[in-house]
N, C-alpha and C positions, 0 to 999 in steps of 0.2 A: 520494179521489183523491190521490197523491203522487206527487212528482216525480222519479225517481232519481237518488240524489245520488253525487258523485264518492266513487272506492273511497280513501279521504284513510289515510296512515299513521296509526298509532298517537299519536295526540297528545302530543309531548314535556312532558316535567315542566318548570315553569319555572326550577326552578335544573339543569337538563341542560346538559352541556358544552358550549361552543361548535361542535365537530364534532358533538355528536349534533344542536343545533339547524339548522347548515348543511344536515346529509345528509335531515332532515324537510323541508327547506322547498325544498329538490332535489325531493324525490320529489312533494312537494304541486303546486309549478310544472308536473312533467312530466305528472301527473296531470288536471288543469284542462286543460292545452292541448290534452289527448287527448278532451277530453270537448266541447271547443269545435269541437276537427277535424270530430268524428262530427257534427255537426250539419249541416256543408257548409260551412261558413264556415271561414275563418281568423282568428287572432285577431288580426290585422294588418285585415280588414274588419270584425270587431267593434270596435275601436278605432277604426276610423275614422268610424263611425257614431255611436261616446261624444263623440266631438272635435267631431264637427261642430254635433251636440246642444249641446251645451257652448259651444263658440264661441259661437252666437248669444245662448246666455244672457250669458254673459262683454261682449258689446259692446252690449249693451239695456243692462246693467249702467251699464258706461263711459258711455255715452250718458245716459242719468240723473246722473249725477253734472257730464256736459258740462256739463249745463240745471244744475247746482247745485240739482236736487233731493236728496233725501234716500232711498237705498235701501231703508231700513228701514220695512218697517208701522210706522203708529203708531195706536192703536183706546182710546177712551177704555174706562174701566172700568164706566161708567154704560150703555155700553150693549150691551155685555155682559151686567149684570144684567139689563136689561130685553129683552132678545133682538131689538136693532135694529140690529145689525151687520149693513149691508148684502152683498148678492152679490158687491160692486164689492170690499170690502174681505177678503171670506174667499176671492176668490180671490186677490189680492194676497199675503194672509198666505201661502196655499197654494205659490203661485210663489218667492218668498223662503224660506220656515220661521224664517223668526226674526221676530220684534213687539214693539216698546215698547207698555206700556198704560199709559195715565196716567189717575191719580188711583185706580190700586188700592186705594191705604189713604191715606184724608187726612195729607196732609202734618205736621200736628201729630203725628199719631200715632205716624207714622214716626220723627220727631224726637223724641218722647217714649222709642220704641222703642233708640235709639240713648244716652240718654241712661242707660237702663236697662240696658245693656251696659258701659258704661263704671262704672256705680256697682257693679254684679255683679263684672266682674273687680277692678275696686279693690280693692270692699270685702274681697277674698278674697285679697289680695296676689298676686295673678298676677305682674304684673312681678317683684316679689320673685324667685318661686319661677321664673320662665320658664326652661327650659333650653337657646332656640336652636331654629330651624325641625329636627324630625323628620323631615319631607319634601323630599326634593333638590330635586322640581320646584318644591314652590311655596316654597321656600328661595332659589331663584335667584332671586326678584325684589328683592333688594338691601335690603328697607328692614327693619327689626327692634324688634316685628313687623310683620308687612302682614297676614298671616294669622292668625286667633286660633285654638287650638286648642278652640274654647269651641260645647258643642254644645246644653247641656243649660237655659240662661236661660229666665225669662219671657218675655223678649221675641219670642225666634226660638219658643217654642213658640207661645207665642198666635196668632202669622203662622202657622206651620202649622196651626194646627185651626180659623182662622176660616175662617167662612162663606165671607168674600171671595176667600181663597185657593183655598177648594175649588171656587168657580163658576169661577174664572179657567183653575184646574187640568182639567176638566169640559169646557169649551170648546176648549181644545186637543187635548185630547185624543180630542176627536170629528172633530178634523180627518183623524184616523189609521181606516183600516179594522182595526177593532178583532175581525172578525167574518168569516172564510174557511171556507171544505169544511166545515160544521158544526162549525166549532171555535169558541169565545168565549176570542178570546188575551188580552183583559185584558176590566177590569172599570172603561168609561171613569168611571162617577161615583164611584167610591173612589180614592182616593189611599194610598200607604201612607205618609206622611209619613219620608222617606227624610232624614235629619239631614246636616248637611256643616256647613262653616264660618263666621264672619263674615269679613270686612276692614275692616280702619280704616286709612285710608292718610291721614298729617296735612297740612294748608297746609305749603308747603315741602319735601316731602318728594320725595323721587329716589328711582324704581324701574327695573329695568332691565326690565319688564314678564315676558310671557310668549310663546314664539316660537309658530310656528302650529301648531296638532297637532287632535287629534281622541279625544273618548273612548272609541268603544263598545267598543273590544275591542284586540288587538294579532293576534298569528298565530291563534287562537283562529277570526279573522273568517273565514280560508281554512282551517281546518283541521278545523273542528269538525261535524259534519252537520245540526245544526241551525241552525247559520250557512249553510251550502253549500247549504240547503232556503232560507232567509231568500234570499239572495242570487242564487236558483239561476238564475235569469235573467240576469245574467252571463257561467253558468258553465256554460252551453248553449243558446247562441247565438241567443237570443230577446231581446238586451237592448233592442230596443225597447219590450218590453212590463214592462221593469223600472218597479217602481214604490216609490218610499223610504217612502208615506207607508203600506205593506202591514205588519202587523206579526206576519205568519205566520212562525211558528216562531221569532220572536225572544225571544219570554217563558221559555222554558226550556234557551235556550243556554248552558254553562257557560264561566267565563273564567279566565283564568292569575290564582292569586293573586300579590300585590304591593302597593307601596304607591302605585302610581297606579289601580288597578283599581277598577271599579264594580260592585257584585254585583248591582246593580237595571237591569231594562229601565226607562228613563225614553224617554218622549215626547217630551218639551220638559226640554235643562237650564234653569236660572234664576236669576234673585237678587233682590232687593228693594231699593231705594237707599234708605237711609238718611239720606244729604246730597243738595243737589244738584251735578248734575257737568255742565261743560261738555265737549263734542265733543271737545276736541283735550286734556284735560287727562288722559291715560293711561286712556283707556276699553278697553272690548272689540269689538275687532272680529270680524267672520266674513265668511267665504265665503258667501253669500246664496245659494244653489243645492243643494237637496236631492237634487238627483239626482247630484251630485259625485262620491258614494259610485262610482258605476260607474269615475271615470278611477283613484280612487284602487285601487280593488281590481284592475284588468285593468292597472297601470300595469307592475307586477312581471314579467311575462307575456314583456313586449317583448325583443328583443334588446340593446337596449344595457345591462343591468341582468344582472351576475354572476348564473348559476344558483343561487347560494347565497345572495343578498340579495334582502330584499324593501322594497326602497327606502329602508331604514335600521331599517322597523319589525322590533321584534325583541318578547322577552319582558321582562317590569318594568319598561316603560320606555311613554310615552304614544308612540300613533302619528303619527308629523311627515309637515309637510307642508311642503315646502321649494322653493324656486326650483328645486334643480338637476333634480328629478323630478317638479314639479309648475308649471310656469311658466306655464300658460296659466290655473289658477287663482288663483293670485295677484296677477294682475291684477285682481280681483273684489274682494279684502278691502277690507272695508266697516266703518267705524266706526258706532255709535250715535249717534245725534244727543243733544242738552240733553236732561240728564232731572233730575226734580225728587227729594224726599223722597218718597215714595210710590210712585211710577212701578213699574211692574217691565220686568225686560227677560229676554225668552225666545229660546232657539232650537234648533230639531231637531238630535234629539241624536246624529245620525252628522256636523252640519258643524262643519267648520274654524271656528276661532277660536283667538284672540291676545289678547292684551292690550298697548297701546301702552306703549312706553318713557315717564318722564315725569323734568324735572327742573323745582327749585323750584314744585311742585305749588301750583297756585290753587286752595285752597278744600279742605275732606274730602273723599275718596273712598271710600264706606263701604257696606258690602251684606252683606247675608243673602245666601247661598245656598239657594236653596228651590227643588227640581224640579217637575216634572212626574212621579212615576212610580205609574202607577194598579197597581191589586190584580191580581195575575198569579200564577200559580203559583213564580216565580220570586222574584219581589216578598213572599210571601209567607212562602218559606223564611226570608229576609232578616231578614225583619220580627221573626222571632224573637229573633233574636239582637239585635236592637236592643231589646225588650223589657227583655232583659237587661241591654241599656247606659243605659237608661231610668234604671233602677232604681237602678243600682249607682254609677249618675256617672259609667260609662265611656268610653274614645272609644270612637265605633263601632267593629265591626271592621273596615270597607275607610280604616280611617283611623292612623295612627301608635298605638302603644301609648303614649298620655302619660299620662291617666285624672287628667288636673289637679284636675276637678270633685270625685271622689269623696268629699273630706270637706268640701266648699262648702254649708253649711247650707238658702240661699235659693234653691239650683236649683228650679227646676220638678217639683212633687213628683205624684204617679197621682192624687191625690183633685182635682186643677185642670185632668184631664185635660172634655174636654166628649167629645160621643157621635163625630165627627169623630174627635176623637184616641184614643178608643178603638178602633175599629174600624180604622184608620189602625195601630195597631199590635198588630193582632190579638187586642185585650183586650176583644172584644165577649160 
């Protein structure tokens, strides 16, 4: 059974001119609205129906935070393993999509971990040789570096191919219907260990963080048919029965290349803390609300919004979420509470998140980046070409071409790979 999806232009190239992007995302606009008409509704009553959903999410929010509690799940990591996360708490997690879990990895470990990063790039003269953030967005947080261009270490490999990571990764990813119309869209107990960066941010240090945006995709999201199936509930007048945590037809959507773009369906993004960090000292915040995705995609739709802009998001560039178009969600952004060396911190990989401004920083601010993104056919294609960057020391390729590692001797070499990271990168 399939859904008929909107008859969407020809998907622009993402260095296409600025008039050919305007006159696609003209015809993509007039196309959606026609398709939301045919259903009876208007897309002024479908909106109204995301808003009010919303609202009440947005002031449970507010209201939590009155009481000075804490928005964020927090679920130890013990119990987890042992499978005694309560009903009370998976649906918590469920309601939010985002979760600290503490005591992932023993805090020594982590701190060991961290230790093993810093002796890696040393001992390799990174600073030496560093040429300057490659990437504008994660360049704009002011401090030099904050982001290491460093993919390939002991450290960040061993956190991908342990046990601990893959139960963690396992658990989340069972939160997602994984399983539609006889289709199996992913493969929740493999992960394909999807590589991304560290951060080391020092005591003292001043970042101008990161403003609120969103990864999955840019015009791609409304443009593409396998998005338009993903999403289709939206986009014919049934959004009550949208549902964020479906992940039909999302494993083989294609995306604008660029340097902010993700080639992997992920579940849950992620990272690992390496230090620990308190609440207000430049954390990540998000939008607690997975069903968000509906105001952001039907926002463009409205009248007050140029036929030609789709709220700012465009191509190579991450999708923003800003006051002037999104004001009743940002009321919601949410910081993370105290988290330790070990801890990790997740969350669903369509919501909003930021990263707080920080100056004269108390204490390291230091994280792996380690997703969620299980075995997909999508995941899969990927995974090849990472094979390749395995090997060779390269950065990946949804990452800057720097390739710092390639003559770094002590990287992470295939023979310290365990059965996890074989399979994880296709080398089963």
């Amino acid at each position: 059974m399939t859904t008929p999806t909107t008859q969407a232009p020809p998907l622009p190239h993402w260095e296409s001119t600025p008039e050919d992007l305007k006159a696609a995302v003209r015809e993509i606009k007039a196309a959606i609205r026609a398709r939301i008409e045919a259903s009876g509704r208007t897309v002024e009553e479908v909106w109204d129906a995301v808003t009010a959903q919303l609202s009440e999410r947005v002031e449970e929010i507010e209201e939590t935070k009155r009481r000075g509690e804490s928005v964020w799940p927090v679920i130890d990591y013990a119990d987890i393993e042992a499978g005694t996360v309560t009903p009370e708490q998976l649906e918590y997690l469920h309601r939010r999509g985002c979760v600290v879990i503490r005591g992932h990895f023993e805090r020594e470990q982590a701190l060991a971990w961290d230790q093993d990063i810093v002796d890696y790039v040393e001992g390799n003269q990174f600073f030496e040789r560093y040429k300057g953030p490659a990437d504008d967005f994660f360049g704009s947080v002011g401090s030099r570096p904050e982001i290491y261009p460093v993919y390939w270490s002991a450290a960040q490999m061993q956190a991908r191919q342990s046990d601990r990571m893959a139960n963690v990764q396992a658990f989340l990813n069972r939160l997602w219907k994984s399983e539609s119309d006889g289709v199996q869209w992913f493969d929740p107990d493999q992960d394909s260990l999807y590589p991304d960066r560290i951060r080391r941010r020092p005591p003292g240090a001043s970042s101008g963080g990161l403003g609120a945006h969103l990864d999955p995709g840019t015009l791609d999201l409304w443009m593409t048919s396998a998005y338009q199936q993903a999403f289709r509930h939206l986009f014919d007048g049934s959004v009550e029965q949208y549902d964020p945590w479906d992940a039909a037809h999302r494993t083989a959507g294609p995306q604008y290349p660029g340097s902010t773009m993700c080639s992997v369906f992920r579940t849950f993004q992620g990272w690992t803390a390496l230090s620990d960090m308190a609440h207000d000292q430049g954390v990540l915040h998000t939008v607690p609300i997975p069903e968000a995705m509906a105001y952001l995609m039907l926002r463009p739709l409205l009248d007050d919004v140029a036929e030609d802009d789709m709220c700012g998001t465009t191509v190579n560039q991450v999708f923003p979420a800003i006051e002037k178009w999104h004001p009743l969600l940002m009321r919601a952004l949410s910081g993370i509470p105290d988290v330790q060396a070990g801890d990790s911190v997740w969350w669903h990989c369509d919501m909003i998140h930021s990263v707080a401004p920080v100056e004269d920083q108390q204490g390291w601010g230091n994280v792996m980046y380690i997703p969620a993104a299980p075995w997909c056919p999508r995941n899969e294609k990927y995974a090849a070409s990472v094979r390749e960057a395995f090997l060779n020391g390269d950065s990946p390729s949804d990452f800057p071409e720097e390739h710092y590692e390639r003559s770094w001797p002590d990287r992470f070499a295939p023979e310290q790979l365990n059965d996890t990271g074989r399979r994880g990168l296709g080398m089963r």
